[in-house]
Each structure stands twice: as structure tokens, then as C-alpha cells.
N, C-alpha and C positions, 0 to 999 in steps of 0.2 A: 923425379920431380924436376922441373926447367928453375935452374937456378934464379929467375924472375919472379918465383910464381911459389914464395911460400905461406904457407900456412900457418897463420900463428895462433888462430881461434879453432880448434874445434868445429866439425861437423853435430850435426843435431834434427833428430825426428821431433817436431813440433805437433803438438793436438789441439786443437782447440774447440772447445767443447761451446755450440749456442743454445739459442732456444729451439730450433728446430732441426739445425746440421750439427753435425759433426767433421773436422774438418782435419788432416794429416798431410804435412809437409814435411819432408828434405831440406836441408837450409843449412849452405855454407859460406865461410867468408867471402866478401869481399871489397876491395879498400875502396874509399871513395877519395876524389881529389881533394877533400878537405881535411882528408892523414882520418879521419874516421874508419870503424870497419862495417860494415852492411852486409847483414846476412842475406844472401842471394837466395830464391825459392828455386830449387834444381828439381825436384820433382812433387806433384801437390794432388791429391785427390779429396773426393767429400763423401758424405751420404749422410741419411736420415741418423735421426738419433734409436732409431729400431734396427736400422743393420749394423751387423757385424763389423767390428775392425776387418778391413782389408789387408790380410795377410799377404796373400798372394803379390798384389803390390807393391807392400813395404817390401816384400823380400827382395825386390827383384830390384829396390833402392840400396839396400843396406842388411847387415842380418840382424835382426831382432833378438839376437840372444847374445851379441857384443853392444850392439847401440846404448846412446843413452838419449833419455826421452823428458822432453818438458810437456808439462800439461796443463792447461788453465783453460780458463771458459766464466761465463754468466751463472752457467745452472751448476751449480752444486755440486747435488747428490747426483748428475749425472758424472761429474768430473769426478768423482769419488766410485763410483761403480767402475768408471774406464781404466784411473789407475789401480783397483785389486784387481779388473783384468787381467793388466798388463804383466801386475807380479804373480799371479797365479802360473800363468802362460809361459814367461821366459823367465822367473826367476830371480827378474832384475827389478829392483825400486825405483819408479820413476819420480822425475822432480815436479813438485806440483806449487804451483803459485796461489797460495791461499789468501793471502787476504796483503793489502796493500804497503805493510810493511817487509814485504819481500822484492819490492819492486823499488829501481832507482830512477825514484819519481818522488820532488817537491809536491803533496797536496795541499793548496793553500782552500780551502772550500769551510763551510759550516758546521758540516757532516763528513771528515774524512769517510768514515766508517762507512758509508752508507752508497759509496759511489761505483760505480760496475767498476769490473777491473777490464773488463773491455777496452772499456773509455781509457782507464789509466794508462794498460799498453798501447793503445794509441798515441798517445803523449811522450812515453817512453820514445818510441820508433820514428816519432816527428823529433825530438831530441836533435837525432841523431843527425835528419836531415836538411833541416832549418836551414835557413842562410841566419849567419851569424848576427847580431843585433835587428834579428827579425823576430816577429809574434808568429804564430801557430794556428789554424783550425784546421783540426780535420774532421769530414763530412763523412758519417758512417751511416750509410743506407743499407739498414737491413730491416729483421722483424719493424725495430723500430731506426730513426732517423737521429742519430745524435750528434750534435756541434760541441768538439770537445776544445776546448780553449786551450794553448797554452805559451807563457809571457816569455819576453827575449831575454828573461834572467832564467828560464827552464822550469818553471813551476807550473803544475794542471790549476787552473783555478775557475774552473766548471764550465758553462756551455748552455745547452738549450736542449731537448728531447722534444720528437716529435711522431707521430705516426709514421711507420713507412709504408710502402706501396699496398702489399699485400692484406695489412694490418685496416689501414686506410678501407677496402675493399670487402674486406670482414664487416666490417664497423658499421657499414654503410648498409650492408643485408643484414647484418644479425639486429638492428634496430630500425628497421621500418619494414613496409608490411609485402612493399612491393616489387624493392632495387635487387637485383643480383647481385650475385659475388664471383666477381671477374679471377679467373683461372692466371697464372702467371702466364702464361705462354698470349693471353688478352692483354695483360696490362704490360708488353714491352715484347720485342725491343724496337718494333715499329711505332715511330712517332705520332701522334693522335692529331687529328685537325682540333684546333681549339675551338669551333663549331660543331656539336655533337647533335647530329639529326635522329637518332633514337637515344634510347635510353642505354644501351650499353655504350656506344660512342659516347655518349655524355660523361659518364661515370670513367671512362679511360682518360676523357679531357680535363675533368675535373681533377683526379687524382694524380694526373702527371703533372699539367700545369700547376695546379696547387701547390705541389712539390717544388718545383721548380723557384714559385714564386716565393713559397715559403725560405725556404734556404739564401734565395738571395737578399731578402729583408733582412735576415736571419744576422747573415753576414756583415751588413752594413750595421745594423742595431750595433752588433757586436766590437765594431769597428769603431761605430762611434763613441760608444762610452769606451774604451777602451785609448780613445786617443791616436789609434791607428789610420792610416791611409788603405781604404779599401782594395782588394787584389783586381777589381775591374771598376771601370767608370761606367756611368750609366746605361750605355750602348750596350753592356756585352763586355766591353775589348778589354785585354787586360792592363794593366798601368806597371809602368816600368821602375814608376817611384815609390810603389807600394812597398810597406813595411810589417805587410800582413803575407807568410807562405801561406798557401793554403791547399789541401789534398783531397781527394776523393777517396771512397772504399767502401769495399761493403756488397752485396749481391748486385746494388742495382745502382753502382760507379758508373759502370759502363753508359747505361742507360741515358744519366743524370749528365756524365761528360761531355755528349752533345752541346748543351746548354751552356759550358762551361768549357769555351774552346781556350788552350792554352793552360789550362790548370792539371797538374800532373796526376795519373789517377794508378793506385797501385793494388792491388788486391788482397786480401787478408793484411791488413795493415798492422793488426792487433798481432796476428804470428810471429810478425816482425819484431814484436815488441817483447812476447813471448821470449825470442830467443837471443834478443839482447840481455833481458833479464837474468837468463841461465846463465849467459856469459859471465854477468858481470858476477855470479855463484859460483861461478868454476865449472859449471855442468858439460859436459862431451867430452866425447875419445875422439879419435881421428884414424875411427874403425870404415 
């Protein structure tokens, strides 16, 4: 090991379980210039919630019958099948994030109980990367669209839910008599003229731009009652006196990052969050 370059956290296979993926990362430290540490994603793969753990993968990260493993997710009883899995398989009991007093995370909300913990480890993982007496949101574009809040004293204290792309596209055919339902590989990552001369154009313009437009209302709403200086001024451009971070994530960041030039966009944000959590348990070897 290069005397520069030590390790003081723990390696860790992260899982994280959605409504429709399932998702497996490698995730180790590393230090940020703010003396923080940041689990880095060194190796990540996905699938459906119908296939198989990727053995053959993980193996070729790490061995699966030394590792140790975090797992959390939206669904449940899917997170609950993944880890007897896991202990059937190797042996090993993995650590699962059940419900939100596992997580070091202030919730100041109505309904702690009630809130994904998706959203929470977002909050979690924004914690960590915040500029200091700065606010928080991060934009999680997946199944659905969630704006998760969180205040320059480090507390989640809620956000906004909204349809996301795909979800939007369902909604749209499975309630009228006549609109399709736009395949993902239709609705991105080619940008739609906001003039939609058929009906599938239309429905690509509608739901992207919508998106777009929605989120950045979103933002400012949130902005405003909060007291905060929004992350861009009207144009677009971002403002340098803003006292609002703000992040992307989620399947369709990429997508959405266009729109939002200058805003930092990181992928599985929640993993992130996943595996500070663990940390902060004591969870991993440095197998």
C-alpha cells in the first residue's frame, strides 16, 4: 500500500433494491477536500428484479464468501428475499437498512415513518457533500421523480413527488383510449422538439419538457419558501451566490442534465448513502 493512500473505511458491496431494478455496487473510500470520506462506486452493475444476483460479477469485484454486504431499497419484501439469499448462498448475514432509525439522518417531516428511505439516503449522501452552510436538493428521476430537501443544519425535512418519465408514459396509455406508451429507448436520450407533429412526438415533448419544467418550478417553489437563493437564475445559468447545492440522480440524470448545465449529476445517489450508513454501523472488512 503507497504510504499516501491509506485506508481507513472499509470496502463494501452495496444493493440496492427499487421498484423495478435491482442494483450492485463495489464502493470504496475516498477523501474529499473537505477532510469528509466518500465512498467511491469502483465497480456497479443492475438488472430486473426477475434476474439473478450477478455472481459471476461480484466475483470478479470481490469474494462473496469474505465480503460484507449492505442492502436497502423501496420494496420490502423484495429486500427481504435478496437478503435470505444472500445468507443461504454464502453464509454470511448481510446488513440491511430497515427502517429510518438506522440511518444518520435528522427527519424533521409529519410522518417520519412513512417517508422512502430512498429519499432519506439521499439526504444522507448530500450530507456529506454539501458546501457547508449550504441547503440541499436532490432530484431523483426514477419510477417516480422526488425532490428531497435537506436544511444547512442537516436535517431531511421533505420535498415534493412527482411522476417520472416512464411512469408519466404508462399513465398517459393506460388512461385514455387512444395515446401509446412510449418504450424508454422513445422517451430519451435524444432530445424532443418542443413541437410535436404527431402523436408520439407530442407525447415525447410533453413528458420531457414537462419534466423539465416541472422540476424547475419545483425548485424555485422550494427555494422560495425556504428562504433560499435559487441554484440558477432565470435563463438557465447557474448563480454563484446561491445558497441552495443542488444534485441530479436517478435513471434519467443524465437525460434531465442537459437542462441543468452546471449542476453536478452523480448516479445511484442513494448507494451512496447506503454505504455511509453502514460505515457509520461499523459494516465492512477490507477483504
Amino acid at each position: 500500500m503507497h504510504r499516501n493512500c491509506v485506508i481507513t473505511r472499509p470496502s463494501l458491496l452495496a444493493i440496492d433494491v427499487g421498484n423495478s431494478r435491482i442494483k450492485y455496487g463495489w464502493f470504496a473510500e475516498e477523501p474529499l477536500e473537505n477532510g469528509r470520506a466518500w465512498p467511491a462506486c469502483r465497480q456497479f452493475t443492475a438488472g430486473t428484479l426477475a434476474c439473478p444476483a450477478p455472481w459471476d460479477r461480484i466475483r470478479s469485484w470481490t469474494d462473496p464468501l469474505k465480503c460484507d454486504v449492505a442492502i436497502a431499497g423501496s420494496n420490502p419484501a423484495v429486500v427481504e428475499q435478496i437478503a435470505t439469499h444472500w445468507r443461504a448462498t454464502t453464509g454470511r448475514v448481510p446488513w440491511v437498512a430497515k427502517d429510518r432509525h438506522t440511518l444518520p439522518i435528522r427527519v424533521e417531516v409529519e410522518a417520519p415513518e412513512r417517508v422512502g428511505l430512498d429519499r432519506l439516503l439521499n439526504a444522507v449522501a448530500a450530507n456529506v457533500l454539501r458546501p457547508e452552510n449550504h441547503g440541499a436538493i436532490v432530484v431523483d428521476s426514477g419510477t417516480a421523480t422526488t425532490l428531497d430537501v435537506v436544511t444547512n443544519s442537516g436535517s431531511f425535512v421533505g420535498g415534493a413527488i412527482l411522476p417520472g418519465f416512464a411512469l408519466s408514459s404508462k399513465a398517459l396509455h393506460h388512461y385514455t383510449a387512444l395515446l401509446p406508451e412510449l418504450s424508454l429507448a422513445e422517451l430519451g436520450p435524444v432530445l424532443p422538439h418542443a413541437l410535436g407533429t404527431e402523436t408520439r412526438a407530442a407525447l415525447r415533448s410533453g413528458i420531457y419538457w414537462g419534466q423539465v419544467g416541472a422540476i424547475r418550478q419545483l425548485v424555485q417553489q422550494l427555494c422560495d419558501e425556504l428562504n433560499w437563493r435559487p441554484p440558477f437564475n432565470d435563463s438557465g445559468a447557474v448563480r454563484a451566490d446561491s445558497n441552495c447545492w443542488l444534485v441530479l440522480t436517478g435513471g434519467g440524470g443524465p437525460w434531465l442534465a442537459q437542462q441543468f448545465p452546471g449542476v453536478l449529476q452523480i448516479p445511484s445517489f442513494a448507494m451512496h448513502g447506503l454505504v455511509l450508513t453502514a460505515w457509520s454501523h461499523g459494516i465492512g472488512n477490507e477483504a
